[in-house]
Structures are given as C-alpha cells and as structure tokens.
VOVEXFI-335735 format. One line per field, with one value per residue (C-alpha): residue number from 1; x, y, z; residue in one letter. Coordinates in Angstrom, 2 decimals. Layout:
BEGIN
k = NUM/...
c1 = X/...
c2 = Y/...
c3 = Z/...
r = a/...
END
This chain:
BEGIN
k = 1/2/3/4/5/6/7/8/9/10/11/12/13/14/15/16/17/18/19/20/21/22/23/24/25/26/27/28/29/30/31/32/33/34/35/36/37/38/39/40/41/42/43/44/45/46/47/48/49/50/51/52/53/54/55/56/57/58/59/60/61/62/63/64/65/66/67/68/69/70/71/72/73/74/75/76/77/78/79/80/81/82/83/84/85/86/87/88/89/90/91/92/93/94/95/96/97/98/99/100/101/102/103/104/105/106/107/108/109/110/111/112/113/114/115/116/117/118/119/120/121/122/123/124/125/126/127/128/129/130/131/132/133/134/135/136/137/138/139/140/141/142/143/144/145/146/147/148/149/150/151/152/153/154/155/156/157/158/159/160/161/162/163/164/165/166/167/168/169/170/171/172/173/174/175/176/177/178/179/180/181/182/183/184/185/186/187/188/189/190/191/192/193/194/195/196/197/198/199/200/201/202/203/204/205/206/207/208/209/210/211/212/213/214/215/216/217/218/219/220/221/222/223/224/225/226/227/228/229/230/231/232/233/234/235/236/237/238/239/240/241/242/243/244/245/246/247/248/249/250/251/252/253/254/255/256/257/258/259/260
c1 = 106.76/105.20/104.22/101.03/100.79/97.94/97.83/95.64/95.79/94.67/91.45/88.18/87.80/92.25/91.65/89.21/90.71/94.03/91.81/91.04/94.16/95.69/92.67/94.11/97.47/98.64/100.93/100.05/102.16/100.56/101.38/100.05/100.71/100.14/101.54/98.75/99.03/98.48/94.79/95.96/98.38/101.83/101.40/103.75/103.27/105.52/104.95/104.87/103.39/101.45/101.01/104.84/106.01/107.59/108.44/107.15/110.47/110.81/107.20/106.61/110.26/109.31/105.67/103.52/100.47/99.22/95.90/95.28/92.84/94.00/91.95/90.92/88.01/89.03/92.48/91.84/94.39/96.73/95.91/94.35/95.32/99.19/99.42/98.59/101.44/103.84/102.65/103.25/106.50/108.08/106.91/108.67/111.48/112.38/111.84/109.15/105.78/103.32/99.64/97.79/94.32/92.65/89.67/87.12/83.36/80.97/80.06/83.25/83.79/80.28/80.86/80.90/81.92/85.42/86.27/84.82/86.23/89.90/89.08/88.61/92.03/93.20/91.52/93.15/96.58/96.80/95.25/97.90/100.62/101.61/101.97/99.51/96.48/92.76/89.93/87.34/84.51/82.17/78.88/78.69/78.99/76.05/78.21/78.63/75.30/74.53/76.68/74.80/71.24/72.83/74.23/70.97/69.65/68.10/68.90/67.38/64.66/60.99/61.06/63.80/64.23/65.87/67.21/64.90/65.72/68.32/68.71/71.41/72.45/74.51/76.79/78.74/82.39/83.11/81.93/83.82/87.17/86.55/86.49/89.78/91.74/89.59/91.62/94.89/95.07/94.40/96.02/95.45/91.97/93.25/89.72/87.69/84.62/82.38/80.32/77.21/74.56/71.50/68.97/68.74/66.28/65.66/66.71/63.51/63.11/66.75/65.54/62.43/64.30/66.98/64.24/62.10/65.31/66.50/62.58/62.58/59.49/59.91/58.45/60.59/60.26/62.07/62.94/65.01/68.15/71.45/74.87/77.96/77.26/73.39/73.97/76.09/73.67/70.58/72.46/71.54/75.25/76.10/74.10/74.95/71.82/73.85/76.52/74.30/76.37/76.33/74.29/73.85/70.99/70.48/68.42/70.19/73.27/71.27/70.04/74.10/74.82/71.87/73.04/70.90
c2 = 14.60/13.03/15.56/13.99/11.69/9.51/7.90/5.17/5.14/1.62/1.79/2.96/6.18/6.37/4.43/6.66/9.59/8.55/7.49/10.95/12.76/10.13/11.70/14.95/14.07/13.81/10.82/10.36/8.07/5.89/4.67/1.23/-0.94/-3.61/-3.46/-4.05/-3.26/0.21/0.44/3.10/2.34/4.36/5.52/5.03/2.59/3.07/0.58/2.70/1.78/4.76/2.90/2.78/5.67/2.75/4.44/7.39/9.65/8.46/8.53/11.93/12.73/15.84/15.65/19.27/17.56/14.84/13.73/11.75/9.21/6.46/5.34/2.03/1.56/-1.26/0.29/3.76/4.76/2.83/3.82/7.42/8.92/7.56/7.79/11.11/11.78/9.84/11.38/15.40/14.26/12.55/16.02/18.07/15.99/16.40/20.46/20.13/22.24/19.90/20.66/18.04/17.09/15.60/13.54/13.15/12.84/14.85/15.05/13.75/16.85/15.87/12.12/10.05/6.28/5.68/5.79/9.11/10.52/8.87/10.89/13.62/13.98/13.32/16.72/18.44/16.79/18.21/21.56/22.39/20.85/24.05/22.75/24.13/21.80/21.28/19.39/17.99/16.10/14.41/12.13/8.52/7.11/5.42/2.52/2.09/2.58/0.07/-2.76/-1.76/-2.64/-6.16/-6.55/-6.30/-8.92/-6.69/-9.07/-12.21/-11.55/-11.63/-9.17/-6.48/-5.15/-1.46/0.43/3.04/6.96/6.76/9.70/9.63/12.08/9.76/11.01/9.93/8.53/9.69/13.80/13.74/12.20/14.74/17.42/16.35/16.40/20.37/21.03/20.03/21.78/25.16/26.85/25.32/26.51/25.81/25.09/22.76/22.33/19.59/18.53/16.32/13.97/15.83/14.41/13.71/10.38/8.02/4.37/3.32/5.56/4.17/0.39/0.93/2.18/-0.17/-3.12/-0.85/-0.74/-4.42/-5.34/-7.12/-7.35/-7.64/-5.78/-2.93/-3.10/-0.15/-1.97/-1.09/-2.03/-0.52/-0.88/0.50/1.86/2.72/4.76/7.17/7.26/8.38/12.34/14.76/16.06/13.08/15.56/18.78/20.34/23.80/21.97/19.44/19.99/16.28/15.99/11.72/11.15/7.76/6.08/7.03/5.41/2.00/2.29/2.79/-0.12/-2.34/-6.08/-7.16
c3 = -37.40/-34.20/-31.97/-30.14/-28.08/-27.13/-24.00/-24.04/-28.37/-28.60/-26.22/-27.41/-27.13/-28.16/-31.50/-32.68/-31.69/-33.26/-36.48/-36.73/-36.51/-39.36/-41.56/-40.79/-42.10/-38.31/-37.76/-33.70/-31.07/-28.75/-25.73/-24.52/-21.56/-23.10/-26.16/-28.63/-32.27/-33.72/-34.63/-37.55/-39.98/-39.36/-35.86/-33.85/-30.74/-27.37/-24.74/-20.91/-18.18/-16.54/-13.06/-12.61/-14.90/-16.89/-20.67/-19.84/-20.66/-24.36/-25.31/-24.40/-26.36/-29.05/-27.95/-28.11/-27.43/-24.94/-25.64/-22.08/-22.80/-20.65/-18.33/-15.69/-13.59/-12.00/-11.43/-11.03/-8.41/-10.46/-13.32/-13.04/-10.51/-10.15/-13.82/-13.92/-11.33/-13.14/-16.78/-15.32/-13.40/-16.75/-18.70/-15.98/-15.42/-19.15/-19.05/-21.15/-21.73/-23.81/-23.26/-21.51/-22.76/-20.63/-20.99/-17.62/-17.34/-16.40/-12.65/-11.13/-9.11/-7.42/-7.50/-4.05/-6.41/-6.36/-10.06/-10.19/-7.29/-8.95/-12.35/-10.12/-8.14/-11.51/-12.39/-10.06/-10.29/-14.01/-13.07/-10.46/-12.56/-13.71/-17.50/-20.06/-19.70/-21.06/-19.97/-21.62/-18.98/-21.90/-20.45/-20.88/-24.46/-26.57/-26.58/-22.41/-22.40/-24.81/-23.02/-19.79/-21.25/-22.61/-19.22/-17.65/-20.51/-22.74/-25.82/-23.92/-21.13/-22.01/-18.76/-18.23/-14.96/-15.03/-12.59/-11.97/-11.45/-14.08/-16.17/-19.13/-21.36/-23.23/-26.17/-29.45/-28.55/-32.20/-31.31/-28.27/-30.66/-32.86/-30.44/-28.60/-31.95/-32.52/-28.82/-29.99/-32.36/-30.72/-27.37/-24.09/-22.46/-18.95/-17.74/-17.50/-21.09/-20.95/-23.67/-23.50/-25.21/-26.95/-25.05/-21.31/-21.52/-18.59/-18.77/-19.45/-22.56/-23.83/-22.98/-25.19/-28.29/-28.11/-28.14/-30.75/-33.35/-32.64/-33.63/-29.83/-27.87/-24.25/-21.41/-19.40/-15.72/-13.38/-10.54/-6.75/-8.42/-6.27/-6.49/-8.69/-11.40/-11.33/-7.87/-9.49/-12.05/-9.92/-9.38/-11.91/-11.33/-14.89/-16.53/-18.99/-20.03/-21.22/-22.83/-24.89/-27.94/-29.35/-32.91/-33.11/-30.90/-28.60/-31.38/-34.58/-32.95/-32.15/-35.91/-37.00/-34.82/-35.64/-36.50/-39.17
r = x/x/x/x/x/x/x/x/x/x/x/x/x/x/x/x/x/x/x/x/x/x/x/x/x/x/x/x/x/x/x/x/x/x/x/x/x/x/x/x/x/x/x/x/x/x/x/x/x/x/x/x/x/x/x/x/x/x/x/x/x/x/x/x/x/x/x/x/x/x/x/x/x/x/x/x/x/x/x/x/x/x/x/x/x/x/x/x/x/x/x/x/x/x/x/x/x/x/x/x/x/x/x/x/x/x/x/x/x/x/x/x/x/x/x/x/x/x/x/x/x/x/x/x/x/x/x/x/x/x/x/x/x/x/x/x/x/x/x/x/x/x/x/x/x/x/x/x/x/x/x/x/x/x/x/x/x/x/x/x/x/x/x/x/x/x/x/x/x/x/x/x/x/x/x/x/x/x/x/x/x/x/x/x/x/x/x/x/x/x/x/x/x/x/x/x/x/x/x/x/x/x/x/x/x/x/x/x/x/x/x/x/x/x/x/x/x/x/x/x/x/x/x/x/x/x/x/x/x/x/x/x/x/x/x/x/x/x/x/x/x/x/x/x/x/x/x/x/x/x/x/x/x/x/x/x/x/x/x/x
END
C-alpha cells in the first residue's frame, strides 16, 4: 500500500528520504514536475505540477502522509508558496485529512531574503490550513555548504576570498531524511521542531577543513563579500544552538565525501 507521498521524491533531500522509507519496507509515491525516474526501485512516480495544482488530485489519492519536500529558490512563489496553496486546496478539495510534513529551514520566520521569507508564508499557509501538519526547519546541509566553498573557488585559487561574518551550523541531509520518515510515522506535532548541525563554525573554520581533508594548500582570506546568499548568512537567527541534535560533524562529512 502507498500511503506517503513525497513531494519533491526525486530532489536531494526527496531521494534520500524516499531511500529510507523503501528500507523500512515503505513503498512511497513521488511526485515530480518533471518527470524524472524513480531514484528507488518500486516507488511509485506521479507527474503534478505544484505551481499550477496540475496532478495534484490523483497523487495525493489514499495518501496518510505528505512528506513536503519540494522546494525552488529561483521559483519560490511559484513553487513554495503557490504550491503550498495548491497542495492544501487539492487535500481539502478531496475531503481528505493527510498530515503534512513539512520541511523549512531554520530562521525563515526572521529572514528579510526572498526565498526565506517564501518558505516562510509557506509556514504559515500549512499551519492555518486546518489539516494535521508538522514542521521540521533543519539548517543548511554539508552538501550546500560544500558547493558554496567550490563556488567561491575553493578547489582552484591559490587565494580564497570568504565572506566574512558567516556563521554555519551546517547539518547531515541524511539525519534530517531520517528524521522526516521518524515524523511520519508518528501523530502530527502541529508545531514547528527544528533540528540543527553539531557545531556552529564560521566560514573560515569550514574553508580550512575542506582544504585540510582535500590535502589543498591555499590561503583563506575573509573578505567584504555581499549579496544573496552570504547576507542571510551574517544573522545568527540560521542558527540552533538548543536543537544541535545532528551526530556527522562538518569534517567527517568532507572525509565521507573525499574524492581520492
């Protein structure tokens, strides 16, 4: 029986959670926009478009569960915020009650950058929905973190300029997947849990280790650097101090990732 669906299955963050529930014995559905292939064997892929509300009705047909992990920062009106809308209008157009999971970061309530402030109304769109509802507001991933450094040619500079008075408390995409399938299986909170990184380090401290494990020698810089996303970055509001519940630390996911 297919009684979960996750929105967003083939992204990311969806795969793995989707991974997961197979290795539970839990057969998922996933809904894609564009299509894409299951990335589990035997789950079930429905094509919707959350934007429009496209596909919406049949994919949520028998769900119990909606584990809503699509997301779109270049779209996030689209995307998050009108998908939302359409996702809780399909649910209570059909008469049905499935409890919406819903994955948002940490600080978006306190958030002045647009994709934030989308995840936000998003928030608030499924906590006034009146269907039973959880959400889960994790901190950036190891792996976002990760392509930021190469972005800022971490893998190529002799010199690597970093955007200084960034503080991350970055976390494993896998313990935040694990912990979404742990709420699905349970009774709705109808609140709001966040869960964070062990460690709050500064970029600086994260550029070092990620040259240290990759056996790279190059000199980190902080540096006036502004724009979208380091701003957002600079507010101690990303961070989670109580709820630093992760276990995989920055560096033992650079040494798990390490390309020999």
């Amino acid at each position: 029986m297919r009684d979960i669906l996750v929105t967003g299955g083939a992204g990311k963050l969806g795969a793995v959670v989707v991974a997961k529930l197979a290795a539970q014995g839990q057969r998922a559905r996933i809904l894609t926009h564009s299509g894409a292939a299951s990335p589990v064997a035997g789950a079930e892929v429905v094509v919707g478009d959350l934007a429009t509300g496209s596909g919406l009705a049949a994919a949520l047909a028998g769900i119990r569960v909606v584990i809503h992990a699509a997301s779109n920062s270049q779209q996030a009106q689209a995307v998050d915020v009108d998908g939302a809308r359409h996702l809780l209008a399909a649910a209570q157009a059909n008469g049905l009650q499935p409890h919406i999971i819903n994955v948002s970061i940490v600080g978006v309530d306190r958030a002045t950058t647009p994709y934030y402030m989308a995840k936000a109304a998003a928030d608030t769109l499924i906590r006034q929905s009146g269907l039973p509802w959880t959400t889960l507001r994790a901190t950036q991933f190891h792996g976002f973190i990760a392509g930021l450094l190469r972005s800022l040619g971490i893998d190529t500079q002799a010199e690597v300029a970093t955007p200084e008075g960034v503080r991350l408390q970055s976390i494993d995409m896998g313990e935040v997947a694990a912990r979404l399938v742990t709420l699905a299986q349970g009774e709705p909170l109808r609140d709001i849990e966040e869960m964070g990184g062990p460690q709050v380090l500064t970029l600086e401290e994260m550029a070092s280790a990620y040259l240290s494990v990759r056996g790279r020698s190059a000199t980190v810089r902080p540096a006036p650097i502004h724009g979208s996303p380091w701003d957002g970055f600079r507010s101690d509001a990303i961070l989670t101090p109580d709820h630093a519940v992760g276990i995989v630390t920055w560096e033992q996911y650079l040494r798990r990732t390490r390309v020999v």
